[in-house]
C-alpha positions in Angstrom: 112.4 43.8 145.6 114.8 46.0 147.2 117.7 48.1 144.8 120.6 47.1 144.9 123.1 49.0 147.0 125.7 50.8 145.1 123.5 50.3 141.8 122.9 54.2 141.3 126.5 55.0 141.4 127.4 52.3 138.6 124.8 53.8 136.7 126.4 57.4 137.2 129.7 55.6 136.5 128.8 54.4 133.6 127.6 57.5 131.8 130.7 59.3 133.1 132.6 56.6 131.2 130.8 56.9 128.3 131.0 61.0 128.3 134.7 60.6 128.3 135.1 58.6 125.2 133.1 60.7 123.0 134.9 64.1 120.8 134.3 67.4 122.9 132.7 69.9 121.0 133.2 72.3 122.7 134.7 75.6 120.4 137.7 77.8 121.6 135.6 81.3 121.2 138.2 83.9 121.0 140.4 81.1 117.8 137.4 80.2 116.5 134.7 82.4 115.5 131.2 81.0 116.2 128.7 80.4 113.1 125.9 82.6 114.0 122.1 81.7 112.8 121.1 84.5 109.9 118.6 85.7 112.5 120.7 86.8 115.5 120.0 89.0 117.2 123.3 91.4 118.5 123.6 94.5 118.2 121.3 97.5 116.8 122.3 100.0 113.7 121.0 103.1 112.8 120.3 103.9 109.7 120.4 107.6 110.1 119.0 109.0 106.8 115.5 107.2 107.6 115.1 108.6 110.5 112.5 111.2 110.8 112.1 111.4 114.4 108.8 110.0 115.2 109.9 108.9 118.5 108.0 105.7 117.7 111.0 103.6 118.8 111.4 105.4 121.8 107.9 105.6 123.2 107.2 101.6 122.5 110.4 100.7 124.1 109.7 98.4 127.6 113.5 99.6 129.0 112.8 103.3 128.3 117.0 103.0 126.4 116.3 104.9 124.0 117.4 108.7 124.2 116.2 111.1 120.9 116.5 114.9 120.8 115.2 116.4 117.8 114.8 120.8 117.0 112.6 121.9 113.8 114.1 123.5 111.4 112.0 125.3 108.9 112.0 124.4 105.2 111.4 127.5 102.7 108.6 127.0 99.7 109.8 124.9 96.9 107.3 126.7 94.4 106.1 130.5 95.1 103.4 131.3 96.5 103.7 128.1 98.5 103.9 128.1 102.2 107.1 126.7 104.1 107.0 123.6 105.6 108.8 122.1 108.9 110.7 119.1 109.6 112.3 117.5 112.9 115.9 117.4 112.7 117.8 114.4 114.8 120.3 115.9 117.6 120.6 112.7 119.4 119.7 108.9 118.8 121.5 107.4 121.4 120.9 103.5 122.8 121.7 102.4 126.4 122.7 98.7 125.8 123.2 98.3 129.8 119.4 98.7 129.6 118.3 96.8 126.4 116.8 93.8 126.8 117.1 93.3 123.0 113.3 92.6 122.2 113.3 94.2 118.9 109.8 96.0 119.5 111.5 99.4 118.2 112.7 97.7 115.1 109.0 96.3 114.5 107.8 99.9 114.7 110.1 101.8 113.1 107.7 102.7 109.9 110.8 104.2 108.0 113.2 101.5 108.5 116.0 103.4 110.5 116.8 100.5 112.5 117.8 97.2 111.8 119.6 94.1 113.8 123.2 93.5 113.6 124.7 89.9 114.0 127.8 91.6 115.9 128.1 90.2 119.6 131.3 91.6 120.4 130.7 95.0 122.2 131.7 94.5 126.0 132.9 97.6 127.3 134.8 97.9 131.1 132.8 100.7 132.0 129.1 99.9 131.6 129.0 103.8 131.0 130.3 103.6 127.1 127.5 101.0 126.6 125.5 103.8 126.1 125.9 104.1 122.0 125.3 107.6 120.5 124.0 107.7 116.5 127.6 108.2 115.1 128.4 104.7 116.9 124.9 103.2 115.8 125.6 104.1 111.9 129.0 102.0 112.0 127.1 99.2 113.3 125.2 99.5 109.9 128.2 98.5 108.1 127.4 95.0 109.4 124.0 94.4 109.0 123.2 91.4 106.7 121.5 91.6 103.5 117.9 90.8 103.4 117.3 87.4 102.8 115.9 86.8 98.6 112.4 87.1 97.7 110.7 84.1 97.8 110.3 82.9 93.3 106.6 81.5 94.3 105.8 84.6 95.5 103.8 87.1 93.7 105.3 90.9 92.8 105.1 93.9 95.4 102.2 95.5 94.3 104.5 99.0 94.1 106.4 97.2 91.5 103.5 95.8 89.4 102.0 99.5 89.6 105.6 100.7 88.6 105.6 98.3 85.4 102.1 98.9 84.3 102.6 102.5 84.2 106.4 102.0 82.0 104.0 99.5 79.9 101.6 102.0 79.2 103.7 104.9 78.8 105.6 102.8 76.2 102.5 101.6 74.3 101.5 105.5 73.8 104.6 106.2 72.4 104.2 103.6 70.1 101.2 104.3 68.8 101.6 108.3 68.6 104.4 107.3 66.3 108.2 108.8 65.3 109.1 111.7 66.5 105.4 113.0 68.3 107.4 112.6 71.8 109.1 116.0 70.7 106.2 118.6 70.1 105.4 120.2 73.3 
């Protein structure tokens, strides 16, 4: 049995009909601001104080966007007789967002927690130059980064607070048992 000639375009017809009647939902972006999942991933925020330049970030990133310069700056003794100590200081933390291709792989790695995903989307720049975003630019992005999400009530305590509470428990049950006013000889 041959089709029917014609019977593919009724068929077209008829879902064009039947597109027409239903509500667009289609959203009018810049009136109405979109509801973004909890996990989106826009921009990135640096959390500046974290940051103790291990160029982790920068080494694992696929894109080679991230720019750090760091000098050393030398730390005197904090007891005497104790040697001095050095520390990287951060120059530069800069992101090229031309070149991100917003993997996350330098958040994963980050062991200090310096940098952290932003929901904010709305960063286009006419000159693809300025999406080149140096730390001072990446710290106001921080501003917008979402809470973390609540711990889960099934699940059992960090072990750093446990640890934390023992000791409190045990320091208290000493003072108990030494009594009064034993806290004050020295």
């Amino acid at each position: 049995m041959a089709p029917v000639p014609g019977s593919g375009l009724a068929k077209g017809l008829a879902v064009t009909l039947r597109t027409m009647t239903k509500k667009t939902v289609t959203e009018q972006y810049p009136d109405a601001q979109p509801e973004l999942p909890p996990r989106t991933r826009g921009v990135i925020g640096l959390f500046e104080e974290n940051c103790t330049v291990c160029m982790l970030c920068a080494r694992e990133c696929p894109d080679w966007c991230i720019y750090i310069d760091s000098h050393k700056e030398t730390v005197p003794a904090a007891t005497p007789g104790g040697r001095d100590r050095s520390r990287n200081v951060l120059d530069r933390f800069a992101i090229d967002f031309a070149l991100c291709m917003y993997c996350g792989i330098c958040i994963e790695v980050c062991p200090f927690d310096a940098l952290f995903w932003s929901p904010e989307f709305e960063y286009a720049e006419t000159d693809i130059r300025d999406l080149t975003h140096e730390r001072d630019k990446l710290r106001e992005w921080m501003w917008t980064v979402p809470a973390p999400p609540a711990l889960d009530p099934g699940a059992e305590e960090p072990k750093e607070l446990a640890a934390a509470r023992k000791a409190a428990d045990k320091l208290a049950a000493q003072q108990e048992t030494d009594g009064p006013g034993q806290e004050d000889r020295t």
